[in-house]
N, CA, C and O atoms as CSV, one atom per row, in Angstrom:
chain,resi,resn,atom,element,x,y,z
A,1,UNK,N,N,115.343,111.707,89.672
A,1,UNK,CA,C,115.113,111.352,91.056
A,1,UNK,C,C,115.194,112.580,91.962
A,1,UNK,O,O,114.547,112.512,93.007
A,2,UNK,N,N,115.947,113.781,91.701
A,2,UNK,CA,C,115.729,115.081,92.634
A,2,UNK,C,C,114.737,115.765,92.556
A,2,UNK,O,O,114.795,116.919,92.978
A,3,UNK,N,N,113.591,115.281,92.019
A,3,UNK,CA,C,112.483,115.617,92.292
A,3,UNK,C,C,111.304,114.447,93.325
A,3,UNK,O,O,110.281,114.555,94.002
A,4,UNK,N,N,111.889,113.790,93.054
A,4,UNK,CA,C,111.408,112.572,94.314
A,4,UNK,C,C,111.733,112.711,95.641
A,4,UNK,O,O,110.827,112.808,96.470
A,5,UNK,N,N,112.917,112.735,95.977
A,5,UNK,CA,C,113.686,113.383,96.963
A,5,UNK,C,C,113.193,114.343,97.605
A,5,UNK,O,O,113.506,114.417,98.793
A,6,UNK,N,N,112.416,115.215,97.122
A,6,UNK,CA,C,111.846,116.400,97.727
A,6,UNK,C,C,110.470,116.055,98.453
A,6,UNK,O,O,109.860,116.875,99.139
A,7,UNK,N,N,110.026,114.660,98.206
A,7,UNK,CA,C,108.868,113.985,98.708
A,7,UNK,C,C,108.922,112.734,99.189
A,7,UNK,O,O,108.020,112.184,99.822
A,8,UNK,N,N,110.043,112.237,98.879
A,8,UNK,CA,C,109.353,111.008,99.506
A,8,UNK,C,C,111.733,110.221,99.551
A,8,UNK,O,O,112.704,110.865,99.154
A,9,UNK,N,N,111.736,109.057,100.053
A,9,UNK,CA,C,113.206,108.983,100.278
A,9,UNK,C,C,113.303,107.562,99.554
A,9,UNK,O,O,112.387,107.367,98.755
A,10,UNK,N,N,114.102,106.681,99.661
A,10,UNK,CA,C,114.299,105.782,98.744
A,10,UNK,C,C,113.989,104.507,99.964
A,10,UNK,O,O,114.531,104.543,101.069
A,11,UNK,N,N,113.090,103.473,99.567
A,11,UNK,CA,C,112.389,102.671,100.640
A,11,UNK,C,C,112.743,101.260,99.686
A,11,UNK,O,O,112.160,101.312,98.603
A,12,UNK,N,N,113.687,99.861,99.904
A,12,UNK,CA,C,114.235,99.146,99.416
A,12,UNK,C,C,113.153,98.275,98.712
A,12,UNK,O,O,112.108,98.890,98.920
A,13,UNK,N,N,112.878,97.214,98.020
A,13,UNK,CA,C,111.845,96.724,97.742
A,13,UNK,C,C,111.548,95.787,98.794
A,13,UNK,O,O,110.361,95.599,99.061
A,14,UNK,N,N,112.628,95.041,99.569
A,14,UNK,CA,C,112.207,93.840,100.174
A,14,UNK,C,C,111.790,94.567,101.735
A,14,UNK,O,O,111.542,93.918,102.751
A,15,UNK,N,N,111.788,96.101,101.617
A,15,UNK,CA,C,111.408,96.742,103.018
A,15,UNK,C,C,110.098,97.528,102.639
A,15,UNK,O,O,109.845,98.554,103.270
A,16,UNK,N,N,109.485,97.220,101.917
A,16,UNK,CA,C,108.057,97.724,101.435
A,16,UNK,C,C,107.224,97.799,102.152
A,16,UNK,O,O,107.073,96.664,102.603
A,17,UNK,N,N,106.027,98.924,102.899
A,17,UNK,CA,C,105.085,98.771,103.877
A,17,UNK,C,C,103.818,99.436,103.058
A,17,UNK,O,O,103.651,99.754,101.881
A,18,UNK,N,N,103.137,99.483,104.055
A,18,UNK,CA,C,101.915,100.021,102.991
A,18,UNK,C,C,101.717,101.194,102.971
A,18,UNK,O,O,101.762,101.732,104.077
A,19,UNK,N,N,101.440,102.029,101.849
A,19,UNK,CA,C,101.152,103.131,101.830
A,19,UNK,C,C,102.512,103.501,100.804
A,19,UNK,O,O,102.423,104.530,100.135
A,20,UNK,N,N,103.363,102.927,100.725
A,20,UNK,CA,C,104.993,103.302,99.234
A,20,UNK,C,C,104.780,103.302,98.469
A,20,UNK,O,O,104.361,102.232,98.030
A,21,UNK,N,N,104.850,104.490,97.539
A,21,UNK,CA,C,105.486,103.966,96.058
A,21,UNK,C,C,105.767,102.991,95.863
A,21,UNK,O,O,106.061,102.165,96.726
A,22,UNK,N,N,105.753,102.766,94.386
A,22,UNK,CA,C,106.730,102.201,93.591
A,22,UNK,C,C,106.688,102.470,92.489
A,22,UNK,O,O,105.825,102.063,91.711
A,23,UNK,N,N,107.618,103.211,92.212
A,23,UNK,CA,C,108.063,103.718,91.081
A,23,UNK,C,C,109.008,103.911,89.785
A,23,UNK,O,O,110.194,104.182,89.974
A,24,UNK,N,N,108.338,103.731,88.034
A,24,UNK,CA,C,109.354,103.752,87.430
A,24,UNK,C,C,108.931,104.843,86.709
A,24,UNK,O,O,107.902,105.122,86.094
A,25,UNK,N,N,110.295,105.557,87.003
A,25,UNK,CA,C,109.887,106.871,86.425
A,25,UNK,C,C,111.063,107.466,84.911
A,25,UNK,O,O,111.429,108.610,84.643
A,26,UNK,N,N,111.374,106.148,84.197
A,26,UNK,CA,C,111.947,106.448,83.168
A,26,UNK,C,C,111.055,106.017,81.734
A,26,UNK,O,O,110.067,105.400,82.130
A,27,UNK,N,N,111.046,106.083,80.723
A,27,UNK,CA,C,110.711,105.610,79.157
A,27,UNK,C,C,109.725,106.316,78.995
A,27,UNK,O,O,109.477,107.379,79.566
A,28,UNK,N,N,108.946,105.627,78.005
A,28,UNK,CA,C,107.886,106.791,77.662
A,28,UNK,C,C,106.415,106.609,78.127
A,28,UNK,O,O,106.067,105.596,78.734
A,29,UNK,N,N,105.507,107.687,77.804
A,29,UNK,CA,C,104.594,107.802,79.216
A,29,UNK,C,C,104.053,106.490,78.868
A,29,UNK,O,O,103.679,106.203,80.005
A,30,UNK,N,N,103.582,105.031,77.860
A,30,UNK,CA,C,103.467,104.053,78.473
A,30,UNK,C,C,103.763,103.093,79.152
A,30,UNK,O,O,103.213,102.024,79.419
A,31,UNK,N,N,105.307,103.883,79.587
A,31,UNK,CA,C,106.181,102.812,80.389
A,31,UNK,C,C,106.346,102.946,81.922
A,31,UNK,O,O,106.632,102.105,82.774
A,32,UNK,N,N,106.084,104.228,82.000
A,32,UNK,CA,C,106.472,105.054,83.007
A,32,UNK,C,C,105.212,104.945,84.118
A,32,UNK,O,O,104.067,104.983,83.665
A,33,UNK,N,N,105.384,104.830,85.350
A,33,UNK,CA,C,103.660,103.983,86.131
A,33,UNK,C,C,104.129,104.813,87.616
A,33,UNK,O,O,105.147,105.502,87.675
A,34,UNK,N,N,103.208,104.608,88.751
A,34,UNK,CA,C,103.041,104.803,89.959
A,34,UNK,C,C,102.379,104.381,90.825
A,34,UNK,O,O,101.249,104.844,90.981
A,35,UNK,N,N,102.956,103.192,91.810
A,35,UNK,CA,C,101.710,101.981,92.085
A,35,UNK,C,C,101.943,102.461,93.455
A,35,UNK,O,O,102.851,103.230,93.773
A,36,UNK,N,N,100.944,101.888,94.355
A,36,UNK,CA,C,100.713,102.289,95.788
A,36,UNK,C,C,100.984,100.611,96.506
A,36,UNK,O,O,100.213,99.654,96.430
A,37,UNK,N,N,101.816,100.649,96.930
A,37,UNK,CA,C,102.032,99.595,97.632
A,37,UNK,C,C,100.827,98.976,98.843
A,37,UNK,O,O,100.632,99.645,99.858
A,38,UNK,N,N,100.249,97.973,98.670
A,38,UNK,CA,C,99.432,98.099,99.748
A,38,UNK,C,C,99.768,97.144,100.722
A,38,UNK,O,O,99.549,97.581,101.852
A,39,UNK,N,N,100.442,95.436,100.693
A,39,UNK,CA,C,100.823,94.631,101.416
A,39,UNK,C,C,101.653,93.388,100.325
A,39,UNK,O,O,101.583,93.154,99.118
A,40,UNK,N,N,102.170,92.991,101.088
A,40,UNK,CA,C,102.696,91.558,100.119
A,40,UNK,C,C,101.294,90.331,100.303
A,40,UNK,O,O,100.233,90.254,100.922
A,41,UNK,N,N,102.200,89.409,99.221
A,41,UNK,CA,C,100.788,87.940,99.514
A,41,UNK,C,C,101.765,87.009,100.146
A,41,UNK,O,O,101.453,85.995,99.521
A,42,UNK,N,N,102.400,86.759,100.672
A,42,UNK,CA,C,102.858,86.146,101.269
A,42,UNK,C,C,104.282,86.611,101.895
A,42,UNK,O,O,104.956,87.515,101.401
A,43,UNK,N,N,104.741,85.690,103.337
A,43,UNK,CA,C,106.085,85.689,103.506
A,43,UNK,C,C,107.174,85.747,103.121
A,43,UNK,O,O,108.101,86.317,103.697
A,44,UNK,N,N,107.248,84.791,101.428
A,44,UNK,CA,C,108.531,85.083,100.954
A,44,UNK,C,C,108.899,86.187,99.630
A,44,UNK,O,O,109.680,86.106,98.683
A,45,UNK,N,N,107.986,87.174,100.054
A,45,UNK,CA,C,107.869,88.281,99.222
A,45,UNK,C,C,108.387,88.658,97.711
A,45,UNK,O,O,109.217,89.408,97.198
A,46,UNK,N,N,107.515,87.803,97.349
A,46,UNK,CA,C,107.848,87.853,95.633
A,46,UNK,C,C,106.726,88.276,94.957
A,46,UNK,O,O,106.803,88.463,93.743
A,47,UNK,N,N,105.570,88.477,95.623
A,47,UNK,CA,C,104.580,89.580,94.544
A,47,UNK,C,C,103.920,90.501,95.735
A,47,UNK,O,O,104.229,90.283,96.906
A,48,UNK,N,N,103.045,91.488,95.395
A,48,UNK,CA,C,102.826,92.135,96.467
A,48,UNK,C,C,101.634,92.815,95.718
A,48,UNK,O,O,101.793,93.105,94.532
A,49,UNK,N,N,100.206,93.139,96.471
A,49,UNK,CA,C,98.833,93.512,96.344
A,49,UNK,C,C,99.509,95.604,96.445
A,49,UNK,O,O,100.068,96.344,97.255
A,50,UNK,N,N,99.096,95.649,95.412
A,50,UNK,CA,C,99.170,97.514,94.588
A,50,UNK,C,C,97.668,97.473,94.302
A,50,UNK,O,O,96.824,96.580,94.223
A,51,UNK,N,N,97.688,99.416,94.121
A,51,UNK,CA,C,96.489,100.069,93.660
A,51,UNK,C,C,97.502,100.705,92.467
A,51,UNK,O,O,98.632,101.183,92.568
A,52,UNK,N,N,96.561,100.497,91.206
A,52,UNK,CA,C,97.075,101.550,90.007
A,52,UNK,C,C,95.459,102.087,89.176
A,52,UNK,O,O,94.418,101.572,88.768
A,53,UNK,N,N,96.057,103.338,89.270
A,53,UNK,CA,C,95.143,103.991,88.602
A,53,UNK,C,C,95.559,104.333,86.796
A,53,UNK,O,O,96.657,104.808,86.507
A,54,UNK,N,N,94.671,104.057,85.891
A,54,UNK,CA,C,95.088,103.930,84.454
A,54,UNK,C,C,93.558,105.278,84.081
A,54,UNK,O,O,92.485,105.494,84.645
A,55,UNK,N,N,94.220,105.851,82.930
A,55,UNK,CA,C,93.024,106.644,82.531
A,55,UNK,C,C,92.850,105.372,81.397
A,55,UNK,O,O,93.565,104.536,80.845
A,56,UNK,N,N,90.819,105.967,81.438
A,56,UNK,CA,C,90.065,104.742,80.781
A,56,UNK,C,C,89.746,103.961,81.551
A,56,UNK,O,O,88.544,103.698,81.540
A,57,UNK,N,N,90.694,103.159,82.655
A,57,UNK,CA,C,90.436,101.869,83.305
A,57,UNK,C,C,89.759,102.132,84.224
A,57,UNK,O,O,88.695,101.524,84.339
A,58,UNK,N,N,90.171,103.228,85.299
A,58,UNK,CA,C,89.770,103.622,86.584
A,58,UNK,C,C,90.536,103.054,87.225
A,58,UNK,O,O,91.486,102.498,86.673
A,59,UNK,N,N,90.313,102.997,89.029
A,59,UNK,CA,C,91.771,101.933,89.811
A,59,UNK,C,C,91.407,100.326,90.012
A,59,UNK,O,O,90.411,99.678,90.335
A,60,UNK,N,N,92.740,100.059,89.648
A,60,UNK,CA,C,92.497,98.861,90.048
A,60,UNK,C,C,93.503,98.196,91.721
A,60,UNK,O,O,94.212,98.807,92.521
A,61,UNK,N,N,93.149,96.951,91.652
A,61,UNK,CA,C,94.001,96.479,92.904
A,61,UNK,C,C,94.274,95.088,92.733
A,61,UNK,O,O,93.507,94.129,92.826
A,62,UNK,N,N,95.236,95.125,92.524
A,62,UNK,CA,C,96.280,93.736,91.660
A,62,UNK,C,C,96.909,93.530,92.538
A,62,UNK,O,O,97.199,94.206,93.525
A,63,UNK,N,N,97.308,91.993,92.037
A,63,UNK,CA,C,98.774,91.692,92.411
A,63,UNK,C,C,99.762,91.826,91.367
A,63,UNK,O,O,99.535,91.653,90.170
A,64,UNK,N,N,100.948,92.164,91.916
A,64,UNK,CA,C,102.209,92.494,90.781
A,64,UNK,C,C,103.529,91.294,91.313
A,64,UNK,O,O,103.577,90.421,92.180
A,65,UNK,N,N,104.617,91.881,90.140
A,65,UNK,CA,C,105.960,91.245,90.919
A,65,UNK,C,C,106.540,92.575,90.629
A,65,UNK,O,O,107.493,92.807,91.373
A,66,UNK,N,N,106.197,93.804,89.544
A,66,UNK,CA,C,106.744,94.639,89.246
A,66,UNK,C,C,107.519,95.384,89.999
A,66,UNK,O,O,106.987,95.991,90.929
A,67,UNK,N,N,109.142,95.529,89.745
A,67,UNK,CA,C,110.083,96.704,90.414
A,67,UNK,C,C,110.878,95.817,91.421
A,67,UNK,O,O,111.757,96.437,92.019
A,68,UNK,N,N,110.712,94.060,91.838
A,68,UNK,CA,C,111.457,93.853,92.649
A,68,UNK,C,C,112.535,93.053,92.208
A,68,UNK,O,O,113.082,92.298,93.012
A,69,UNK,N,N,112.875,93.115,91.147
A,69,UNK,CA,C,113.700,92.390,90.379
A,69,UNK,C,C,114.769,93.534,90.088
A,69,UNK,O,O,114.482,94.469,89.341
A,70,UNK,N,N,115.915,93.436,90.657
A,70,UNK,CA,C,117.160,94.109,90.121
A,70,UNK,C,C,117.049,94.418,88.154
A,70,UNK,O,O,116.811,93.612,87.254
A,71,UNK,N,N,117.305,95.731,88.106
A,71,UNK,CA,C,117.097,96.039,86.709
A,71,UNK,C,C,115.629,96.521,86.454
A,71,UNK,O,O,115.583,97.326,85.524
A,72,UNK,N,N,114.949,96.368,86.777
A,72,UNK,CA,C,113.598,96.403,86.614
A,72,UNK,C,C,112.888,98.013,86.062
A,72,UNK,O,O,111.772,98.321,85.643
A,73,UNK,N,N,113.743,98.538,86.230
A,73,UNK,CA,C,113.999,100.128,86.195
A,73,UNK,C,C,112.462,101.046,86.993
A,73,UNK,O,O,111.901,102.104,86.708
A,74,UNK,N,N,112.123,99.554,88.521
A,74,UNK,CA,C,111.226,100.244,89.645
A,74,UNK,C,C,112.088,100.662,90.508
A,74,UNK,O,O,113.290,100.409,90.583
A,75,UNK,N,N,111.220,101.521,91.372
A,75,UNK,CA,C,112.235,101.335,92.480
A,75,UNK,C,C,111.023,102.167,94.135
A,75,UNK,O,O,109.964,102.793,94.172
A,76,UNK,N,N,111.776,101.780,94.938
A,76,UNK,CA,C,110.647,101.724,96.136
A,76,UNK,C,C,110.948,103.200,96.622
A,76,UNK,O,O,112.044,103.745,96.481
A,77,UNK,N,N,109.643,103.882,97.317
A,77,UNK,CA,C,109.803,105.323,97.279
A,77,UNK,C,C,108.739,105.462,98.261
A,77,UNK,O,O,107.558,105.169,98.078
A,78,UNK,N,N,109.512,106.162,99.826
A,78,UNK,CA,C,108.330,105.752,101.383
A,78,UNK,C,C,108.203,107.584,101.650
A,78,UNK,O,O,109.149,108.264,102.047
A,79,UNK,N,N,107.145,108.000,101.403
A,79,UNK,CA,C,106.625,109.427,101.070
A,79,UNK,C,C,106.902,110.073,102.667
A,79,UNK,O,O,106.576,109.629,103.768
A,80,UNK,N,N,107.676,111.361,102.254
A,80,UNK,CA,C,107.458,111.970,103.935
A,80,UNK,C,C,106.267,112.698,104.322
A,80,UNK,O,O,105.531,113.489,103.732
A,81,UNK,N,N,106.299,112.066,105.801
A,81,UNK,CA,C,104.988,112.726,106.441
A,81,UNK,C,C,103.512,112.137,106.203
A,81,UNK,O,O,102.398,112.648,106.087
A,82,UNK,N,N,103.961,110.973,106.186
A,82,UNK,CA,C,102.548,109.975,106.123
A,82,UNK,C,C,102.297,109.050,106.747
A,82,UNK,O,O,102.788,107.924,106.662
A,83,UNK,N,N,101.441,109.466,107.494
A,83,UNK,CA,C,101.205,108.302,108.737
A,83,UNK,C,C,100.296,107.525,108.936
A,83,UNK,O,O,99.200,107.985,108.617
A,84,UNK,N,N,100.283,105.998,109.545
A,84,UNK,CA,C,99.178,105.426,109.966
A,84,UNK,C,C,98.079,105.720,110.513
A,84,UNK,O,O,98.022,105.304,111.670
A,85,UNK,N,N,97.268,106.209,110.199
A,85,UNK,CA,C,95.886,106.360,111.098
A,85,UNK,C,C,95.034,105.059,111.724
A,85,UNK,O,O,94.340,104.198,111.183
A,86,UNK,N,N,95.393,105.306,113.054
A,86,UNK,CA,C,94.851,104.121,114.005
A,86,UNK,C,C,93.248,103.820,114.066
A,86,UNK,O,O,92.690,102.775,114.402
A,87,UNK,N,N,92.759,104.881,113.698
A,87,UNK,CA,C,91.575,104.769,113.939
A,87,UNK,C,C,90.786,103.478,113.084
A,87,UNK,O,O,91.318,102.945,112.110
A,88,UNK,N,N,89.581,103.114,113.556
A,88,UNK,CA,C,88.833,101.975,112.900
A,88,UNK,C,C,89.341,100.334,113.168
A,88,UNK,O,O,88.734,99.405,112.634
């Protein structure tokens, strides 16, 4: 994680906005992922619409539940210096 730290700070799961990580950055490289948070599907926030990019697959844009489950070995990660662009 002190290499995360140097980019981005620790962002809770149930405080997720768009544009976060989420990240598990332990096991081996098929375990190990980096999803882009883009919004939840609903109010009582139990899955939430990600972009993941897979080599072979290209990106996709899913819904997950991945990383918000205590243990899960995800965890939420809000990048410094990235901002909303109002435009459009």
């Amino acid at each position: 994680m002190a290499l995360e730290s140097s980019y981005c700070r620790h962002a809770p799961s149930s405080r997720l906005r768009p544009g976060d990580l989420v990240i598990k950055s332990s096991g081996g490289a098929g375990d190990r992922e980096v999803l882009i948070f883009d919004r939840w599907t609903g109010g009582d926030r139990t899955a939430y619409w990600a972009y993941q990019q897979r080599r072979g697959y290209g990106t996709d844009h899913l819904v997950l539940r991945a990383g918000l489950a205590s243990g899960s070995g995800h965890h939420g990660c809000r990048p410094f210096h990235v901002h909303e662009d109002q435009v459009g």
